[in-house]
C-alpha positions, -999 to 999 in steps of 0.1 A, spaced: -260 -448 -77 -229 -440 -96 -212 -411 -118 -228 -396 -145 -201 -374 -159 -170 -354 -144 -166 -321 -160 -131 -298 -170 -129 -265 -174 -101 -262 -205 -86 -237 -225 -80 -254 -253 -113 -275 -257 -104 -289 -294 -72 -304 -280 -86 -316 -251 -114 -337 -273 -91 -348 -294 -73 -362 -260 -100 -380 -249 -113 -393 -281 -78 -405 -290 -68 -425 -254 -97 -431 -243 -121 -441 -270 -148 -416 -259 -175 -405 -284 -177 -369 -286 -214 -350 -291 -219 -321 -316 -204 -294 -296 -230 -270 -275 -228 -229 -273 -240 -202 -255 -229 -172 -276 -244 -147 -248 -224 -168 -220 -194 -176 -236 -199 -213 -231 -188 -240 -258 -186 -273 -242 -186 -312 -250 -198 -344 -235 -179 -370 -241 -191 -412 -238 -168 -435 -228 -176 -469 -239 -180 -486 -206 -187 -456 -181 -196 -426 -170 -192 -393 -194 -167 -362 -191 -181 -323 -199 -154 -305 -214 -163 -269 -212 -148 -238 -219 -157 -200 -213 -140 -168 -213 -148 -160 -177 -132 -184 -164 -94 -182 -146 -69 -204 -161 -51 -220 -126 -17 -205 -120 -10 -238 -99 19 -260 -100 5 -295 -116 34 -313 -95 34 -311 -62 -3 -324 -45 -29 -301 -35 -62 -309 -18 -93 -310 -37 -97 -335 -74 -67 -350 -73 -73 -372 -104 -93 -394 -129 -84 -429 -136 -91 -456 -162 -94 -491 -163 -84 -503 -191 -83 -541 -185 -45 -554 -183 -13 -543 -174 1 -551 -212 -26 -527 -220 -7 -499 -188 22 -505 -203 12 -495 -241 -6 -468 -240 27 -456 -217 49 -459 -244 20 -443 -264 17 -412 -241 56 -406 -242 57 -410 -280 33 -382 -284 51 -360 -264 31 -362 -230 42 -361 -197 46 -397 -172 48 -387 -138 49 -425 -126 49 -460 -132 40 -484 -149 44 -495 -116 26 -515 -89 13 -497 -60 17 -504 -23 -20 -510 -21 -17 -536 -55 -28 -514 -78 -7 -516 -116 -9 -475 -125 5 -450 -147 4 -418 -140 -1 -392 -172 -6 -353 -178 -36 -346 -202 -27 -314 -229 -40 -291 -199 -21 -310 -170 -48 -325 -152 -36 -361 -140 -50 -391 -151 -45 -426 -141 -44 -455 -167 -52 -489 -143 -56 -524 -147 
């Protein structure tokens, strides 16, 4: 068994493929719409696992919640990306584009090397060895 693709509602879907794409390496299908729904969205492949829907539509409620403090339910995605040298660049990468580092590059109590990032819509995202 394992993940086929985790999905995010955004508000800005253009940005948030561009996000993806850019980081990440992820391969973006031609983008779907139902006209009658309001519903564009996009899958996108990552080139060693599972895919992310990105998918927006006019009915749905943008979150008034506070991105920092923890709240139960998705907490985050993360990414192995196969070093810590490779952590650490696309850290200085993040902050040079302007986005938000909540932690690290750091080791964890449980041995894991992380950083901790905002995507363009504040969802948080690990970058792992």
């Amino acid at each position: 068994m394992r993940i086929e693709h985790v999905a995010i509602w955004c508000k800005d879907l253009e940005t948030m493929k561009c996000f993806y794409t850019h980081f990440f390496n992820a391969k973006s299908n031609a983008k779907y719409e139902n006209t009658r729904k309001g519903f564009q969205s996009y899958f996108l492949t990552l080139p060693d696992g599972p895919r992310i829907e990105l998918m927006q539509m006019d009915s749905v409620l943008i979150s008034a919640a506070d991105v920092f403090p923890q709240f139960t339910g998705l907490a985050h995605i993360a990414f192995a990306v196969g070093s810590e040298a490779k952590v650490d660049a696309m850290a200085i990468e993040f902050i040079a584009q302007g986005y938000e580092v909540l932690d690290g590059p750091r080791r964890t109590g449980d041995g894991y090397y992380e950083c901790v990032v905002l995507d363009p819509e504040w969802n948080r995202i690990e970058i792992v060895v």
